[in-house]
N, C-alpha and C positions, 0 to 999 in steps of 0.2 A: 164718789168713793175713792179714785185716783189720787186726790189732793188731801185725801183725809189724816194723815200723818205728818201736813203741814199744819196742821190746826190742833190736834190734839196728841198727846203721849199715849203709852201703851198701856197707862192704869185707867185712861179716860177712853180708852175703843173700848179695852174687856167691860168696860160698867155698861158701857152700849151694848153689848154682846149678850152680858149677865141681865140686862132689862130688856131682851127680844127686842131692842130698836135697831138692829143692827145682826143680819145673817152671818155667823161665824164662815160658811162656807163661802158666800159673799165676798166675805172681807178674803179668805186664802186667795180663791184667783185672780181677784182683780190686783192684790199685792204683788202673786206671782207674775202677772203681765206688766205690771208698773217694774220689778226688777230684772224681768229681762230687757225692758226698753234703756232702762237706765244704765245697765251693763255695757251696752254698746260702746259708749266714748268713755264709760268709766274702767269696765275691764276688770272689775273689784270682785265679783265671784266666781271661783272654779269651776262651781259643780251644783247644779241645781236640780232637786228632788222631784220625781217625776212618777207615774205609774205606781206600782205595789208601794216601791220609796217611801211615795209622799203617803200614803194612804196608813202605812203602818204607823207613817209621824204623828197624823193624826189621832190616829186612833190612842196611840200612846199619849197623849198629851190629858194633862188633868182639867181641876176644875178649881184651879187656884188665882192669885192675881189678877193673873197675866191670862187667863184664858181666852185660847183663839190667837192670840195677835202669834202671827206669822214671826221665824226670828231664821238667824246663821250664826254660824258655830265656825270661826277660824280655824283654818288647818294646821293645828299648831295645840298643844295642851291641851287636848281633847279627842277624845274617842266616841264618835256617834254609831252604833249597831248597823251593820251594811252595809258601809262604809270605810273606805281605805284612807287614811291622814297621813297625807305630804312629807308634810312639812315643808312645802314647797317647792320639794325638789322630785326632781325626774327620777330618779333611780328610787323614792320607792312610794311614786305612782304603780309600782310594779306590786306594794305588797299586799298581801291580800286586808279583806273587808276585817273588821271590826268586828267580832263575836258578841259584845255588850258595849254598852253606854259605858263611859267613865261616872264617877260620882256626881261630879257635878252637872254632865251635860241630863244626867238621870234626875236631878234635882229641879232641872229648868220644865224637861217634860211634866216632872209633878205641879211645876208653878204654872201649868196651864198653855206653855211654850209649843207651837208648832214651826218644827225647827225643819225648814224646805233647801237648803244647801250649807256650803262652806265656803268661805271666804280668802281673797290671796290673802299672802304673806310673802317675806323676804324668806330666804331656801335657810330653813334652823332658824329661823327670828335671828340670825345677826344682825342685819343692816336696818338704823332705824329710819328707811325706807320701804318701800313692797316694790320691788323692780326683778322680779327674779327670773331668770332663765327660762325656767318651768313657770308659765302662765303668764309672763308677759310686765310688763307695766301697770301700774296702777293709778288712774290719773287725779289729781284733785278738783270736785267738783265750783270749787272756785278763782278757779284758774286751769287749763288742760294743759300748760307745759311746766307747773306744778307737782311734786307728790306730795299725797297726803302724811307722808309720814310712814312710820311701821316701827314694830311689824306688822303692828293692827291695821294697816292701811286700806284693807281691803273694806272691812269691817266699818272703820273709820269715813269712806267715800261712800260708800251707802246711808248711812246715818245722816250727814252732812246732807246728800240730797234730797232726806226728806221723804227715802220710798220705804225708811223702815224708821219706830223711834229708837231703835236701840238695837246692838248685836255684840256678839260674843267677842271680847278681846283677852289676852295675853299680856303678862309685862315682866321682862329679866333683865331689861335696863332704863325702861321709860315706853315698851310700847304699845302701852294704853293711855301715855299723857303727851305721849309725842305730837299722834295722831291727831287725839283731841286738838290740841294748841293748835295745829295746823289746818284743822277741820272746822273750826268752832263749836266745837262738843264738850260737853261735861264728861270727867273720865277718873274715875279713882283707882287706885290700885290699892287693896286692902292690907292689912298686917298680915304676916307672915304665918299662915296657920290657919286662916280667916275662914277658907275657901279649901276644901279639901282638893289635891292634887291623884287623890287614888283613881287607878292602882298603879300608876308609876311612883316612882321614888319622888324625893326633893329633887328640883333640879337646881343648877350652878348653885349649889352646896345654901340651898336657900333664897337665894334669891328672886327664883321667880314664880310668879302668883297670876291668877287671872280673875275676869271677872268682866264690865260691859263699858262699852261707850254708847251715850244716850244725849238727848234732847234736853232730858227734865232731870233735876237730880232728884226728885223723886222716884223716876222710877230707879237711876241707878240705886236708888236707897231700898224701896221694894223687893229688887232683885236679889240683894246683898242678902236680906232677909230671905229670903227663899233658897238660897245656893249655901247660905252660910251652916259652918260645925264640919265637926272632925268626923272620920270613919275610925272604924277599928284599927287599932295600929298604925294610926299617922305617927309622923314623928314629933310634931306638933299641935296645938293647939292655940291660938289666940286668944286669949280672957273674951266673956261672953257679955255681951253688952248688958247695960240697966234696965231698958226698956228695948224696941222696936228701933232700927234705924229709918224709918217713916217715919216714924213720933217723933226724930230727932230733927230730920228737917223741919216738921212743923212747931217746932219751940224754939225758943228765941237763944242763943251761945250764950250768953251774959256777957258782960266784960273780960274779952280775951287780953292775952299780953303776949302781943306779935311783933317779932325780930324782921326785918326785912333786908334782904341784900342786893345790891346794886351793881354788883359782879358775882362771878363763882369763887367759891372757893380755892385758894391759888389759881387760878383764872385770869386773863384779859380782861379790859374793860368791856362793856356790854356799848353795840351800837345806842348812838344817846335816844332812839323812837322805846325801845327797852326801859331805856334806864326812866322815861318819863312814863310810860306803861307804870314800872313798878313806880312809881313815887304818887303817879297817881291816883291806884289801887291804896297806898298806906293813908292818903288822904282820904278818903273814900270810906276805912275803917275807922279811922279816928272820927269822922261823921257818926257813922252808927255806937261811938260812943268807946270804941276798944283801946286800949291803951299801946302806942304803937312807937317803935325805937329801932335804929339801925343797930344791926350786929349779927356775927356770923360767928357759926359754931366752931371750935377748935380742932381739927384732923389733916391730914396729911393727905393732901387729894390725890399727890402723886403715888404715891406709895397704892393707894387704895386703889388708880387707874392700873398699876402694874398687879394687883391681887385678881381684878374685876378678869382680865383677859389671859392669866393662866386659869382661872376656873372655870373660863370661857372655852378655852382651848382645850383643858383636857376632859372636860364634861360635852366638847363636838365628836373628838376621839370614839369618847366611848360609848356614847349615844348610835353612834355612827354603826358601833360594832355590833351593839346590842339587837339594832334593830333589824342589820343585817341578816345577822342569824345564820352566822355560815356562809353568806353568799360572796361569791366574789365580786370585788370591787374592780374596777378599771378603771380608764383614763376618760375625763368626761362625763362620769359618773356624779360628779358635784363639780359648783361655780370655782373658781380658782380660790377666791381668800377662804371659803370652806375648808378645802381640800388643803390651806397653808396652816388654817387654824388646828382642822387635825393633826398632820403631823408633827406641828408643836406639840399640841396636846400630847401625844403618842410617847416625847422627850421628859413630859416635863417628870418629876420624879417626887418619890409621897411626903419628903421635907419641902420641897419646894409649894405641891397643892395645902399640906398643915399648915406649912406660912402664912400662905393666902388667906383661908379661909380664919386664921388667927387674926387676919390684918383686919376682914371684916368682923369678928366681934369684936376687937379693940376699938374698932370704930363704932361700934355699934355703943359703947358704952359711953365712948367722947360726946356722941350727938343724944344719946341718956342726961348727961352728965347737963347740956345746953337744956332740954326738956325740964329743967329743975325750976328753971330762970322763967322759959318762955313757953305759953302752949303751942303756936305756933313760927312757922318760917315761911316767910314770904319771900318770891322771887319770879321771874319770869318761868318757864316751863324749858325754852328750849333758848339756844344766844343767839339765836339769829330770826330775822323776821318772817322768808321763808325758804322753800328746800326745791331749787328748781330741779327737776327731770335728770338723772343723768351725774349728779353730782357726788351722792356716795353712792363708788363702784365695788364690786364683787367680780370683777376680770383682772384687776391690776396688785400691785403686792400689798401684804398686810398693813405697812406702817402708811401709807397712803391711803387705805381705807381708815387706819385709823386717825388719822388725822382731818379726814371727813365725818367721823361721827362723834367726835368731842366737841364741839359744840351743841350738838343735839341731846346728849347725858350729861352735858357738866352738873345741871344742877337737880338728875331723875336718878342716877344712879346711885347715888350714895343712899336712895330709899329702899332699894333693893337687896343691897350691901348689908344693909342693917335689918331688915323687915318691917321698917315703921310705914304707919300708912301715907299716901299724899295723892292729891287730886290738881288736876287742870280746869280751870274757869274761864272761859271767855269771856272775859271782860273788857278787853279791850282793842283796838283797831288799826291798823296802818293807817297812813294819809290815801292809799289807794284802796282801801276795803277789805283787806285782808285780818283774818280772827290775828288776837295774841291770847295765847293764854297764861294764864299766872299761876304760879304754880305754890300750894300751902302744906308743909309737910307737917305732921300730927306725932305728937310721943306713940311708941307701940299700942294696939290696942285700942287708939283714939277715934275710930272711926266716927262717932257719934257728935262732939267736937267737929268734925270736918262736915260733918253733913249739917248738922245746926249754922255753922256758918253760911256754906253754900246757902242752905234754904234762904236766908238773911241775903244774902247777897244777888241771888236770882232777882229778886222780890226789889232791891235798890236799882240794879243797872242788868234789866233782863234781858236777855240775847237772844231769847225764842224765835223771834219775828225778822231778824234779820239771816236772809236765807243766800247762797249761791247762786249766781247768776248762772252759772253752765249745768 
């Protein structure tokens, strides 16, 4: 039962579950002892559900999909009842528990989810690594002087090894597709409105959404289905699919018409292991029949990098203060580029945030406008092959960090930016064994598109079977 989630996903335990071949309670401890073993050198969950905890989880949990299979909930965009959410950071470790479920993490209990901790993160999901002050490093299971990515990275290095199929992640600039890439996981980040964020507001002015990294893009497509629809008074809403996002993996995309790019937009060239990655993928489509053409959408990447980090900055500020609640802050209290991005934030002023957030729908219309032409964008996930330990810091000044995590967003952010959907594929490989992932971005609303492909493309060059060696 240890190695059971190297062989099957999380819609194939619950059918074992749901036909008594298989003890649901079975399956919780023995998961549970396969992810504290696994934590040790990976260091990927904070907090693991124990006594009454676990006991209430259970018994909350429905009799949907997903029934029984064990899951984690990232400390990050989510609210689990009992429970106090990070965000990574030390200072509010201190705040107290969770009164109620967030929508969604309510949504997963319905889908049958027994949800036994939470997982690291980078302190506020800035850095698209998990290295943070508060709880350590986070290692990547196919390499240990590696990260997996972030800010899912927690989430991310579990998945990857195989002791869960799937777990909660986050994404406000790429970090549900980071991780994936880096993990060799399937990861989508849905449209804008997809996934209710209640009862918090939007955050960075829409940008960010969540949702899972998995094994199978079935289940993330299951999932979707179960988490997805608005609450009362969202501020949004995402058009509601035709059918099931299940049903869409299992039909065939027809003949797409997919754009591929071989750099970022205003960008460097891409290392040439990349640039054969993506040329190889567009081959690969043109195989399965899709009509496939180089070409990049028209926007200002600059302009949109300087919108991305004042919305960044003044939405740290006020998070920061919100959740304070009066308390006071000091020195030491958050990582340094935190603490630099706040009081930016703190500066910036409400023409300069209306800019911003103008620059993103301006963009959002430009990459509308490409959407007319092509259904999809193809491109690598992240510009580099991978992210060793240690290399985007959160102790040194901001343009330093930032300059360590544009290569990691050049070509996630502008998904965010805009609220269209886009997913990570492992499809392809280093010469030393290392995942690439490639990354497909979808007009608003496409999610269905994205997953009919996927399914299509599992099914040509499937990556199930190839696991981590640490």
């Amino acid at each position: 039962m240890n190695d059971l989630f190297a062989t099957h996903d999380a819609l194939a335990v619950a059918g074992l579950i749901k036909a008594r071949k298989l003890d649901a309670r079975e399956l919780l401890d023995a998961t549970l002892r396969s992810l504290r073993t696994a934590n040790g050198p990976l260091n990927a969950v904070t907090d693991f559900y124990d006594g009454e905890l676990l006991e209430r989880s259970v018994a909350a949990s429905g009799e949907g999909p997903f029934q029984g299979i064990p899951y984690l909930v990232k400390q990050l965009m989510a609210e689990c009842a009992g429970t106090p959410t990070t965000l990574g950071s030390r200072f509010f470790a201190r705040e107290p528990v969770a009164v109620a479920d967030s929508a969604a993490v309510a949504r997963l209990r319905r889908a049958g989810l027994v949800i036994v901790g939470r997982t690291n993160t980078s302190e506020f999901g800035l850095a698209p690594t998990t290295e943070p002050v508060f709880g350590g490093p986070t290692r990547n299971p196919w390499r240990p002087d590696l990260s997996p990515g972030g800010s899912s990275g927690g989430s991310a290095a579990i998945v990857a090894a195989r002791t869960l199929p799937m777990a909660h992640a986050t994404d406000g600039g790429g970090s549900i597709r980071i991780p994936a890439s880096l993990c060799g996981l399937f990861g989508l980040k849905p449209s804008r409105g997809r996934v209710s964020l209640a009862p918090i507001g939007e955050t960075l002015a829409g940008a960010g959404a969540q949702h899972c990294v998995s094994i199978s893009v079935r289940d993330s497509a299951a999932l979707l289905d179960a988490v997805a629809g608005s609450e009362p008074g969202d501020p949004y809403a995402a058009p509601p699919p035709k059918a099931t996002f299940l049903e869409a993996v299992e039909r065939a995309p027809g003949k797409l018409r997919i754009a591929f790019m071989r750099r970022p937009v205003g960008g460097p060239p891409l290392d040439p292991v990349l640039v054969r990655a993506t040329e190889r993928t567009a081959r690969l489509l043109e195989e399965l029949g899709h009509r496939v053409e180089e070409a990049s959408p028209g926007y200002d990447a600059e302009k949109l990098g300087e919108a991305f980090w004042r919305v960044m900055c003044a939405n740290t500020w006020t998070n920061i203060q919100v959740r304070a609640n009066g308390r006071t802050l000091g020195p030491g209290d958050f990582e340094a580029v935190t603490q630099l991005y706040a009081e930016r934030g703190r500066a910036v002023t409400a023409d300069e945030y209306i800019r911003a957030v103008q620059t993103f729908h301006r963009t959002g219309r430009q990459l509308g406008i490409f959407f007319e032409t092509y259904d999809i964008l193809l491109s690598t996930t992240i510009a580099t092959t991978h992210l060793p330990l240690g290399t985007v810091r959160m102790d040194g000044s901001a343009e330093e960090f930032e300059r360590a995590v544009a290569p990691m967003t050049s070509f996630t952010a502008v998904c965010n930016a805009t609220g269209v959907p886009a997913m990570s594929v492992p499809l392809e490989w280093t010469g030393d064994g290392l995942p690439i992932g490639l990354h497909f971005i979808g007009r608003y609303g496409a999610e269905e598109t994205l997953y009919s492909l996927a399914g299509q493309l599992e099914q040509a060059r499937p990556w199930r079977g190839r696991r981590p060696p640490h």
